[in-house]
C-alpha positions in Angstrom: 15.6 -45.0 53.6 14.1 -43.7 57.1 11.1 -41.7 56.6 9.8 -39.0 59.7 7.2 -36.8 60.0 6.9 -33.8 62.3 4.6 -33.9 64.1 4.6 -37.7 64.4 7.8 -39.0 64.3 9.1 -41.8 62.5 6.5 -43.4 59.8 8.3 -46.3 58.0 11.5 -47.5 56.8 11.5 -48.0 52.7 13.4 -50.7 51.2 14.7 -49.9 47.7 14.2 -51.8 45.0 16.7 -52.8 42.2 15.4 -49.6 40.1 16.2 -47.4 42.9 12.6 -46.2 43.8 11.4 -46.9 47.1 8.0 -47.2 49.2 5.6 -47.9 51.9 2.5 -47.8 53.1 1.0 -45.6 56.6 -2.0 -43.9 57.6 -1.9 -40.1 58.9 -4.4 -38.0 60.4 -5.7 -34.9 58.7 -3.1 -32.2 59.2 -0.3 -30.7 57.9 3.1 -32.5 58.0 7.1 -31.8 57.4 8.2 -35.3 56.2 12.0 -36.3 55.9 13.4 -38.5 53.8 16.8 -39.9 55.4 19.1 -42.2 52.9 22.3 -43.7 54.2 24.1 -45.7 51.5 26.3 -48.7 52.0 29.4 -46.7 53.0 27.4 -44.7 55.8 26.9 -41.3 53.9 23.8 -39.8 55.0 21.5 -37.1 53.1 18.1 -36.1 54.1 15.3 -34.1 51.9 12.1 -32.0 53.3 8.9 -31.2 52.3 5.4 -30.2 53.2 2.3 -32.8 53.1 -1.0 -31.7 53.4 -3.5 -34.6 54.5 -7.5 -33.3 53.8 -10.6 -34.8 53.7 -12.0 -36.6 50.9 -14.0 -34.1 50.4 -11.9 -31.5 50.3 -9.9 -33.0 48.1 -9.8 -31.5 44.3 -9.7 -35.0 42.4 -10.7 -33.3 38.8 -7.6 -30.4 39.3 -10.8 -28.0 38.5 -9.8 -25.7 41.3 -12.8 -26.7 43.5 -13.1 -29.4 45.9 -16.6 -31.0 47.0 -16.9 -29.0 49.9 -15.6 -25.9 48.0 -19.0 -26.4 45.6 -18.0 -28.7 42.8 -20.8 -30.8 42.1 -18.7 -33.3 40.2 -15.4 -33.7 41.4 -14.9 -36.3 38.7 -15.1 -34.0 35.6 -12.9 -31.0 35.3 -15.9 -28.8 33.5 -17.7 -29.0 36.0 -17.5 -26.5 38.8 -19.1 -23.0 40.8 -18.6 -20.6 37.8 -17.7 -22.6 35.2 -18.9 -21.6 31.7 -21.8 -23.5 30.0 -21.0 -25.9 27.6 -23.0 -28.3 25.1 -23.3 -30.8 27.2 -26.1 -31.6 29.0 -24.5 -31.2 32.0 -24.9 -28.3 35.1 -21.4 -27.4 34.1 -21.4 -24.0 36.8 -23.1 -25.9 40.1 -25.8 -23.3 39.8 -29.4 -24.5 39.5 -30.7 -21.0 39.1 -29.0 -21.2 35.7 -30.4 -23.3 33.1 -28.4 -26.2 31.1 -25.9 -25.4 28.4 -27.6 -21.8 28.9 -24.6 -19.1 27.7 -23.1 -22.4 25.7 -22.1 -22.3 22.2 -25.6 -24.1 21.2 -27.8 -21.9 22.7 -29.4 -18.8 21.0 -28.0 -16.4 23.9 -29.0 -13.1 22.2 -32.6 -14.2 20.6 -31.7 -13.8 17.3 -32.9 -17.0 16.3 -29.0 -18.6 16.1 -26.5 -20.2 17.8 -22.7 -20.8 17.6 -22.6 -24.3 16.8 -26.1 -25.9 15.8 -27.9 -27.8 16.6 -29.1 -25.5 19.1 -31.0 -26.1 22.1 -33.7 -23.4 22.1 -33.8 -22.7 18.2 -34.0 -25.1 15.2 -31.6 -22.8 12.8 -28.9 -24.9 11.0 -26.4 -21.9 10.2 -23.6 -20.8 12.9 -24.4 -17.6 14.9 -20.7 -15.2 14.6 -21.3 -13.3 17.8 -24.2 -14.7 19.9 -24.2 -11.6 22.1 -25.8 -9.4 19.5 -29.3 -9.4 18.0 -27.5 -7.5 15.4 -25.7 -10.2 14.2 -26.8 -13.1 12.9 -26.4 -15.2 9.5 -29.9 -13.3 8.6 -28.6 -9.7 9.5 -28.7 -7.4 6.8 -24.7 -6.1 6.0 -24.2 -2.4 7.1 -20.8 -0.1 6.8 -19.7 -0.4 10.0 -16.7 -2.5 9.5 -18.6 -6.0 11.2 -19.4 -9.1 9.4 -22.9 -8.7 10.4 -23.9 -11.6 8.3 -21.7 -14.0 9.4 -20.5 -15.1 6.0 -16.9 -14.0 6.1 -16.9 -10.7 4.6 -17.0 -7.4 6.1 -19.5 -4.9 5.1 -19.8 -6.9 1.6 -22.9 -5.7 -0.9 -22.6 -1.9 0.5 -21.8 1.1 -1.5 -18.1 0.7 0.5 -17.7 -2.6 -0.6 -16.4 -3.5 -4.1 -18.9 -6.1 -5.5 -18.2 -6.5 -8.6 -14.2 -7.1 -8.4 -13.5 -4.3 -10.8 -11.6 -2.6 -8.1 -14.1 0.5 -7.7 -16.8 0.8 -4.9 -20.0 3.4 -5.2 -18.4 5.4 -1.8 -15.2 5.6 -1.1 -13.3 5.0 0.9 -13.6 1.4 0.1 -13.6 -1.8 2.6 -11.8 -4.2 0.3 -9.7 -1.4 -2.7 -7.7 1.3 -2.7 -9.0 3.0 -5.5 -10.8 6.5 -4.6 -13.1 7.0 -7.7 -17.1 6.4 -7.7 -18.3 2.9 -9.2 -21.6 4.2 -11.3 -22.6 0.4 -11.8 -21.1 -1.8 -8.7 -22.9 -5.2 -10.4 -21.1 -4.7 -13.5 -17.5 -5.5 -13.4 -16.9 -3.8 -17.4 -18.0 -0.2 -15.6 -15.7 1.5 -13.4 -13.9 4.8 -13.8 -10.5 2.9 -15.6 -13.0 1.2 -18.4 -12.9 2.3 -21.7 -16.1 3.9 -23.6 -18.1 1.8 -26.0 -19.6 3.2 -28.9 -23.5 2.9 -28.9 -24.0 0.9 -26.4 -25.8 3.6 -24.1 -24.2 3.2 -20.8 -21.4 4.9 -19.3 -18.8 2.8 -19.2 -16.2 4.5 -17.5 -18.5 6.3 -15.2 -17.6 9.9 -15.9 -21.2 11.0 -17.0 -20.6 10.8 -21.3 -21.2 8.2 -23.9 -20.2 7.7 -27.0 -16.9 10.2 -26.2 -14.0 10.4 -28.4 -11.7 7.2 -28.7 -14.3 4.6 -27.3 -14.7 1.5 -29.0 -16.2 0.8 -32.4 -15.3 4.5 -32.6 -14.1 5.5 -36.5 -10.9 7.4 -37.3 -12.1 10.9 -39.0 -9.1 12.9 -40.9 -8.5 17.3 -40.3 -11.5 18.5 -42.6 -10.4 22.1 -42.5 -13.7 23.6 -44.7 -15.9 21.4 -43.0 -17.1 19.7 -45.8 -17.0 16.1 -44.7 -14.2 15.1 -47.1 -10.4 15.5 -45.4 -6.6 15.4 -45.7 -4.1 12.6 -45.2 -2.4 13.8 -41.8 -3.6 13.9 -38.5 -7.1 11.8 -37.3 -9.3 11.5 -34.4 -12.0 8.3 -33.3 -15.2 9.1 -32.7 -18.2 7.3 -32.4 -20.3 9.4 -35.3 -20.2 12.1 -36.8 -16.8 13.6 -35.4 -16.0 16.8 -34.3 -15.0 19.8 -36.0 -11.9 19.8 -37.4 -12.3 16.5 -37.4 -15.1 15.8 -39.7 -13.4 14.1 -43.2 -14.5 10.5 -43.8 -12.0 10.4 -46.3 -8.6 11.9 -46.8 -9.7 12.8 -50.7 -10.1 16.5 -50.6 -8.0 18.2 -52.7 -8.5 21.6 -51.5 -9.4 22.0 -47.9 -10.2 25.7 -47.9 -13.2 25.5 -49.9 -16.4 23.6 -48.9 -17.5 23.6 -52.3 -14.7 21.5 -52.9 -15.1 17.9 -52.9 -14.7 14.9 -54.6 -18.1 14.2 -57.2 -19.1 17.8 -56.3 -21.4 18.1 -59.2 -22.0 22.2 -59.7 -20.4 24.8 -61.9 -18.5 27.8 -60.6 -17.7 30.8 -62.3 -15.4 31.7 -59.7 -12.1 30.0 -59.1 -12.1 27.8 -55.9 -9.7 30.1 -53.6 -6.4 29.5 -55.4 -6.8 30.0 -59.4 -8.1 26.6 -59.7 -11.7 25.6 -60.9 -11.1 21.7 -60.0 -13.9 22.0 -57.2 -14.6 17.7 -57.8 -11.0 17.1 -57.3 -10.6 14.8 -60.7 -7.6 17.0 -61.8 -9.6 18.5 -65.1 -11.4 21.9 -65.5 -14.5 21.0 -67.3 -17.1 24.0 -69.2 -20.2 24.2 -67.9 -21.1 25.0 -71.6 -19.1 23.7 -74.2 -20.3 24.1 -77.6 -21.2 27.0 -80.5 -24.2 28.3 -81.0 -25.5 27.7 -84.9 -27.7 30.6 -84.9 -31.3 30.5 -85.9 -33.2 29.5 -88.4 -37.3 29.6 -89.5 -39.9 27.1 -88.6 -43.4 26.6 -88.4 -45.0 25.1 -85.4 -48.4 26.6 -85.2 -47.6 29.7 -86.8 -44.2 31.3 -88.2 -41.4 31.6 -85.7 -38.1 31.1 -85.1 -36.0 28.1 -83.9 -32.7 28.0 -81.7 -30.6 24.9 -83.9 -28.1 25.1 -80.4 -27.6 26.8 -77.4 -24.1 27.9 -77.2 -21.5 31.0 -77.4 -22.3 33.3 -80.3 -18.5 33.9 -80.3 -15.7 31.0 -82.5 -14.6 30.1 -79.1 -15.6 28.8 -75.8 -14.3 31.2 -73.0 -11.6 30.4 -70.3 -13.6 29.7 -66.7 -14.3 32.6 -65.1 -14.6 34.8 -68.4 -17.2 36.1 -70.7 -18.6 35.5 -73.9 -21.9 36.6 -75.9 -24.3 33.2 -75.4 -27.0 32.7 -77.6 -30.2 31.0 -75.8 -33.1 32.3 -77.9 -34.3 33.4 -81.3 -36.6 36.2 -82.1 -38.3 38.1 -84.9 -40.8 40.7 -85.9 -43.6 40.0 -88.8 -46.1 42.3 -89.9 -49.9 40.8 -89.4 -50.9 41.4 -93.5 -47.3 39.1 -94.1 -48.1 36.8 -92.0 -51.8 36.0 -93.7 -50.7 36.3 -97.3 -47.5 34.0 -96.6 -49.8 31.7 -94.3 -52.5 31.5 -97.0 -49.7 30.7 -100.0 -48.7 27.7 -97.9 -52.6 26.8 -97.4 -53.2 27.0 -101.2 -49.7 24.8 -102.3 -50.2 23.0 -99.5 -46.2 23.3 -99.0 -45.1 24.8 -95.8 -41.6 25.6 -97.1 -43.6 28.0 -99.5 -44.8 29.6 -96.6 -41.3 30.5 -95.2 -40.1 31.1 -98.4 -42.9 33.7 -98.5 -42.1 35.4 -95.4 -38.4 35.8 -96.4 -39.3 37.4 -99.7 -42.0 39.6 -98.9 -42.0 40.4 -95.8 -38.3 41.2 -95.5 -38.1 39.3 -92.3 -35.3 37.5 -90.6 -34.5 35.2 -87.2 -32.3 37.2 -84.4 -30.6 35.6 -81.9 -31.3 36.8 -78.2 -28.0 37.0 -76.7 -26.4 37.9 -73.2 -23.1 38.2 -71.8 -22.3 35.1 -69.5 -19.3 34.2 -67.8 -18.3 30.4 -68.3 -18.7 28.4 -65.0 -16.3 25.3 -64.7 -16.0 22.7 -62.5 
């Protein structure tokens, strides 16, 4: 192998080694050369290769592969960070040639926006511990209060986290939608409550609004009781039909049993304990629902009959129809409540003072009877028979 160089002519001859590689050893001048390989093998074949060399100066030399040579401005030509315009970096090195520029300045441990962090502590001008997310705004820093503006301003991951656009809670509802981490359109009334959201269901009593659409206590919340169709409104209802409620219910949902057994009539009821002389609205007078009719007054009267309490008068033996039967419901009969009689003054002395003198009462009456031609009347009315 014959090696040549143009300008210069020939350099060296190369012998080749078992391996096939080949070599030697010559000293050019600075410049710029076309050397040619020449090879002739054993059997005389020649072929012959080209290429540009460029011999420089040490110093002009790029021995790092930065890009810069010592006299192009690298300071160190033995390290590949260092070099005119190269970035800062935590090293403690002038990594950009420039003495006008301080040390690691603009590198990932130094607080470049004066917020009081840096991108990977330690740093060099600050003693904070935690990471700075964007070191080129004061903004933004791991003590930044979060704002809705779609930044993680406090460098902990999240984007616009503990706003009224950010779900907190996880129950899929944030206080203004649109939200930054759900779908879901509807208001969140309580965004540190996860059981409060606008799909929740109502509790009973509880007093909060649980599924945030401004009520409590509304119909099928739960604890809520079942209350059955109480047409008359009398708190006592009809198998059929129920609705929950928390208290109370809601007309026509008011029965807290299904015992009526007429649900026209609020006087109707079961243990209703009044009379009525008036059927309940359909011929009936079962108004406490026990399947009887029972009188309000039952019995017969058994007239009147003398006494003497204090002076002569008469006495009622019962209250009762004057009549030998006890009306139908809703009909009348004569009823005897009161005795009455009339007795001249002289009868009443001469019969009181025959008592005084036999010292027998019954004497008395038995005077009064004789003598004074004087007998008990019943005071009696016309009364229709109330049942119940």
């Amino acid at each position: 192998v014959e090696l040549s160089s143009n300008p210069g002519g020939q350099v060296c001859y190369l012998q080749v080694e078992g391996m096939g590689n080949a070599q030697c050893v010559s000293s050019m001048g600075i410049g710029s050369y076309v050397l040619t390989f020449s090879v002739t093998d054993s059997d005389g074949n020649t072929a012959t290769a080209s290429t540009t060399f460029n011999v420089v100066s040490p110093l002009d030399y790029d021995f790092d592969g930065d890009g810069y040579s010592t006299n192009g401005g690298d300071c160190n030509d033995s390290n590949a960070t260092i070099y005119p315009g190269a970035p800062e970096i935590c090293d403690g090195l002038d990594n950009d040639c420039n003495d006008l520029t301080g040390i690691d300045v603009a590198g990932e441990c130094y607080d470049d926006d004066g917020d009081g962090y840096c991108e990977s502590p330690p740093c060099v001008n600050t003693d904070s511990t935690l990471p700075d997310c964007d070191d080129t705004q004061v903004t933004i820093s791991p003590d930044a209060v979060e704002i809705v503006n779609g930044i993680d301003d406090d460098c902990d991951g999240l984007i616009d986290e503990g706003t009224s656009s950010y779900d907190d809670d996880g129950d899929g509802y944030c206080e203004s939608p649109p939200c930054v981490n759900t779908t879901n359109i509807e208001m969140d009334c309580d965004d540190d409550n996860y059981l409060i959201h606008p799909n929740a269901q109502e509790v009973c009593n509880d007093g909060i609004d649980n599924n945030c659409n401004t009520l409590l206590n509304e119909e099928n919340a739960i604890g809520c009781t079942n209350y059955y169709y109480d047409e008359d409104g009398d708190s006592y209802g009809v198998s059929g039909p129920t609705a929950c409620y928390c208290e109370g219910g809601s007309y026509p949902y008011t029965g807290i049993n299904a015992n009526d057994c007429y649900d026209y009539n609020a006087d109707v009821y079961p243990g209703q304990t009044d009379y009525f002389d008036f059927d309940r609205g359909d011929s009936s007078y079962d108004y406490n629902c026990n399947n009887t009719e029972e009188y309000a007054v039952n019995t017969l009267t058994a007239g009147c009959e003398w006494g003497f309490f204090g002076g002569f008068q008469c006495n009622l033996d019962a209250a009762g129809w004057q009549d030998t039967s006890v009306p139908d419901c809703g009909y009348a009969g004569l009823y005897v409540d009161d005795c009455d009689y009339s007795l001249p003054g002289w009868c009443l002395a001469l019969c009181g003072l025959s008592g005084a003198v036999s010292g027998d009462l019954q004497d008395s009456i038995n005077c009064v009877i004789q003598y004074c031609n004087a007998s008990c009347n019943s005071v009696q009315y016309n009364m229709v028979q109330s049942c119940r």
